[in-house]
N, C-alpha and C positions, 0 to 999 in steps of 0.2 A: 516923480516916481522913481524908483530905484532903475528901471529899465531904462528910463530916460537917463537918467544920469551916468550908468553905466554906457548907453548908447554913444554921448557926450564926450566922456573919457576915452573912450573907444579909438572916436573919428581923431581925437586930439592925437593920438599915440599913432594912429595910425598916418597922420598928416598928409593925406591924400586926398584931393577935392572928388574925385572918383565914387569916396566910400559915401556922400555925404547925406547919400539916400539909402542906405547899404542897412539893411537889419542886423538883429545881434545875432542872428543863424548865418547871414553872411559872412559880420565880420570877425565870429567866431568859427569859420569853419575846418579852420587851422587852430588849434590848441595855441594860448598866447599867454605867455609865461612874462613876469611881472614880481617889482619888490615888496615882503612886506608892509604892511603900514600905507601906502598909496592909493586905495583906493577911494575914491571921492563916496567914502561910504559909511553911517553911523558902523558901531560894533553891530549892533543889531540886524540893521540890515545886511551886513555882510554874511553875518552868519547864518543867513534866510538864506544863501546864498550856496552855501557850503555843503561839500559832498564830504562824508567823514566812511571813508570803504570798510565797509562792517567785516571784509575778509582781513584786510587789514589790521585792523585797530579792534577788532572782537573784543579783546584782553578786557579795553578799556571802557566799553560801555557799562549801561546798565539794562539788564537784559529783559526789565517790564518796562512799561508805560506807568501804572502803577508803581510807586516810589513812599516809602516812608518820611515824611519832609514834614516840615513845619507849616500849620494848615490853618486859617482864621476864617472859621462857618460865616463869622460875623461880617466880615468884609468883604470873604470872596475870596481873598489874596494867600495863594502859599509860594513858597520861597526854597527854591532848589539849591543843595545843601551841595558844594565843591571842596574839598578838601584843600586845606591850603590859600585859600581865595575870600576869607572874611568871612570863614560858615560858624566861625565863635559868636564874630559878633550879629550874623544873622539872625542864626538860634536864639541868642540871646534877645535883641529887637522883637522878632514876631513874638513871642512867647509876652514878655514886658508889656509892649507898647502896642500888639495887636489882638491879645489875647489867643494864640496860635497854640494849636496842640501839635506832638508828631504822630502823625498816621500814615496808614496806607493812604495816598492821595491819587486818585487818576488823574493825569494832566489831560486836558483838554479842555476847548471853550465851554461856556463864557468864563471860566474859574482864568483869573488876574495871578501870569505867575510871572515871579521874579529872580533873577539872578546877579550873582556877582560875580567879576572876573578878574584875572590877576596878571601880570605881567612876566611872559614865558619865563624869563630865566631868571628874574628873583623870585619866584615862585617855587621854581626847580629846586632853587638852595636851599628854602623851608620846606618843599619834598623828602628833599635827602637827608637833611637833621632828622626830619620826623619817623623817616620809613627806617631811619640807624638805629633808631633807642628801641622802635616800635618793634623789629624784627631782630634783635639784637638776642644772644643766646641764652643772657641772663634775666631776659624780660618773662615775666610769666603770666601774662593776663593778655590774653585772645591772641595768641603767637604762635604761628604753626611751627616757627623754629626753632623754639623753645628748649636748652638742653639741660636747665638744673634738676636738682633733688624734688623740690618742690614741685606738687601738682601744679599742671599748666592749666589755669582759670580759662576755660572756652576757646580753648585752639585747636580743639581734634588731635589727631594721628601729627606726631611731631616727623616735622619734614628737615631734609638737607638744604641749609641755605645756599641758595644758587651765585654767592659771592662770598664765597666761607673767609677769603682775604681780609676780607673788611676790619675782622673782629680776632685776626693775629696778635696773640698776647695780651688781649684785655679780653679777660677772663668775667669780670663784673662790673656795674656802673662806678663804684669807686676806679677801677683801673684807668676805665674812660673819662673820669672826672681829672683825673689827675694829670693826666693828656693835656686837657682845654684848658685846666686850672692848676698848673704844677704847683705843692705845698712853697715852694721856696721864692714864687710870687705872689704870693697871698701876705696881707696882714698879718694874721696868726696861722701858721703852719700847719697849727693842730686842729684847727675849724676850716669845714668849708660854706659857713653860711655867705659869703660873698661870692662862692662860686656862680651862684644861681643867673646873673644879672653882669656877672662881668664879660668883659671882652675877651675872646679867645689868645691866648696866649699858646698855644702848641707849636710844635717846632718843627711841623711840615709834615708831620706824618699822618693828621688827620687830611689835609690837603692831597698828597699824594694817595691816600686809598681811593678819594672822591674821586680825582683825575681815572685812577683806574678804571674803577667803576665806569664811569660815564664813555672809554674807549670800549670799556668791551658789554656793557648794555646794549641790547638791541633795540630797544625804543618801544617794542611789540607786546614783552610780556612781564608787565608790572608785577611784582610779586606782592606788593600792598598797595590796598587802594589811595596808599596817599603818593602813590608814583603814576596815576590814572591820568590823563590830559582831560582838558577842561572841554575842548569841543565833543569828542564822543560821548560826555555822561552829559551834554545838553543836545543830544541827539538820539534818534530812535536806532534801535540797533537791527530792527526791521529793513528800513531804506536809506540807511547813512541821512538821513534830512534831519536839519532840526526839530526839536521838539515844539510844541505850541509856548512859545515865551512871549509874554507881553512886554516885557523891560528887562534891558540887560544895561548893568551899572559897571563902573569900573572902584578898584577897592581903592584907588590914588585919593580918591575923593571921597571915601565911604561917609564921612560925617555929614555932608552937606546930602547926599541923594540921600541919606535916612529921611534928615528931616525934609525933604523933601520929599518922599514916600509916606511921610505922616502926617504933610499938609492935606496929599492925595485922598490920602485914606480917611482920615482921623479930623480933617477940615483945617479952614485955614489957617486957624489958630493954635494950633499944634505946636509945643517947641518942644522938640529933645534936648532937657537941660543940662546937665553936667556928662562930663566922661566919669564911668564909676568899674571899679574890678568886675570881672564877671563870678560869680556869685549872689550876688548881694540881693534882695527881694523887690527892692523901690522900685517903682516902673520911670521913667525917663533916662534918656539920656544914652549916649555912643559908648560902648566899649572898644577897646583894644584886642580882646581876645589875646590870648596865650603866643607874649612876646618876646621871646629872649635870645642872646645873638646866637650870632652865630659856632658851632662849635668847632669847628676848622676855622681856618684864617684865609679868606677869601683875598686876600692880597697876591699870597703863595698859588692861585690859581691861575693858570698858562691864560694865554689868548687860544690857544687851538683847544683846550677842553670848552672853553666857552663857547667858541664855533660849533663843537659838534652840540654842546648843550640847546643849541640854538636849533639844531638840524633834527637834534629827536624831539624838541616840541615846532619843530616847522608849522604841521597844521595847526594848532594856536596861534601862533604868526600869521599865519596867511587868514583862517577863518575870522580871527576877531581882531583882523585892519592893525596888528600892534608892528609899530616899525621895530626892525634889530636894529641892536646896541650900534652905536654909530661906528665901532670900530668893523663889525662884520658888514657894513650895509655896501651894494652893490650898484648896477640900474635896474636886475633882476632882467632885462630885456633878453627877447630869442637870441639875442647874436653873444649871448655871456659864453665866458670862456668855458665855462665848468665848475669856473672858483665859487661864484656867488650862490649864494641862497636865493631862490626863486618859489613864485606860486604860479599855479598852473588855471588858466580859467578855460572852458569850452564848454561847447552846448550842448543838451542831450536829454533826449524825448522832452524837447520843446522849452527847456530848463536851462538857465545857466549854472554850471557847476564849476566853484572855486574847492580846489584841494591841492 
């Protein structure tokens, strides 16, 4: 059981013949801080595990139990939709290959729910691209920051962007294209259809706004949901606990748990056969979902922005077991100087709470 293994881990860390009959109310009774990725604990379980402080991380939940998500009457099984985390190709699987509508769906038993998770700070990067264009001044479709000529398609009352920096002298998406894709590295100068797909070529300036950004972001109040963490929108914003999940999957390997979720479902004979664009009608098979690089030049990015990148998705780290990148990783242990990144585990009204 998770309690036993936790128990396990415990006595291990604590290397004391003393503790060896000691419970996890004892030998949690002192809060005990620990590195991510360590824990002798599926993602799953860990994040059964997990306190995510709704005073905290408010911003970041989703504030029904009821959710609009991807729902298959026929099987039982809906599928919790994360921004950033493989919810192209999820959307796209349930819909295909489960016959899945999106609705209001209430989570809870026996309804079979699934998710996918993603790896805090290459995540982060497809964050940041996303939440650039998405909130960007020229963008006019569901954009509260919206500042053209053109009506803004379902954004409300146009707001002040809380990083106006970002978007210094690029005035519209050509300006910013021309950034990641300057004309005089292109084949034809005068086209940008290679731009789509190529590699970022910028000359540190998109690099150096992200740095910014991420120094002076507080971690707390996402201004678009694709800047949201992945532990509080698979959490109740009621009691920081997880929500009722039956399976939590990792996107590293998304092709293999599909079909492995449609032997489940769909019986044993089930294969998802080709990788096909997302669009397309035919039911089988893995997508990709909407993948193109990066639009900075993540080369040009410090080690210390990547630390702190690290720091404002900690609780993704510590909740769903993922170790930090190897150049940030510590022992996480009570006796750390200060430098390292740590998770905090202790007990409480009868409960172990990892945050």
């Amino acid at each position: 059981s998770t309690d036993e293994a936790i128990l396990k881990w415990l006595r291990q860390r604590k290397n004391d013949t003393s503790t060896a009959s000691a419970s996890l109310s004892q030998l949690l009774s002192s809060p005990l801080y620990f590195a991510p990725g360590t824990l002798p604990l599926s993602q799953l379980s860990t994040l059964q595990q997990c306190y995510a402080d709704p005073a905290i991380y408010r911003n970041h939940f989703k504030e029904k139990i009821n959710r609009r998500i991807p729902y298959s009457e026929k099987h039982q099984l809906a599928y919790i939709l994360l921004p950033k985390s493989g919810s192209s190709t999820g959307r796209f699987m349930m819909k295909h290959e489960f016959d899945a509508v999106e609705r209001s769906t209430k989570i809870q038993p026996p309804l079979n729910v699934i998710a996918f998770v993603r790896d805090p700070l290459s995540r982060f990067y497809s964050q940041y691209d996303e939440a650039y264009v998405r909130t960007a001044p020229w963008h006019s479709i569901q954009n509260p920051y919206y500042m053209g000529e053109k009506k803004n398609k379902g954004g409300g009352i146009t707001l002040f962007h809380p990083f106006p920096f970002l978007y210094d002298s690029i005035h519209s998406y050509k300006d910013y294209q021309d950034l990641f894709c300057p004309k005089h590295t292109r084949s034809n100068p005068n086209s940008d259809r290679e731009c789509t797909y190529a590699a970022s070529k910028e000359n540190g300036t998109l690099a150096s706004r992200l740095e910014r950004f991420v120094h002076e972001y507080d971690g707390r109040s996402p201004y678009d949901i694709h800047l949201a963490l992945q532990v509080p929108m698979l959490s109740d914003v009621s009691n920081g606990r997880m929500i009722p999940i039956t399976e939590l999957y990792n996107t590293t390997n998304a092709e293999g748990d599909w079909n492995a979720i449609a032997k489940r479902y769909l019986g044993e004979e089930a294969v998802l056969r080709e990788k096909k664009a997302a669009g397309t009608k035919e039911s089988g098979g893995v997508i990709q979902g909407r993948s193109y690089p990066r639009r900075f030049d993540k080369s040009l990015v410090g080690e210390g922005t990547e630390r702190r990148i690290c720091e404002l998705a900690l609780l993704d780290y510590c909740c769903l077991n993922f170790p930090l990148p190897m150049e940030e990783r510590g022992n996480g242990d009570d006796d750390d100087d200060g430098r390292n990144l740590s998770c905090r585990m202790d007990y409480e009204e009868g409960r172990i709470r990892i945050q």
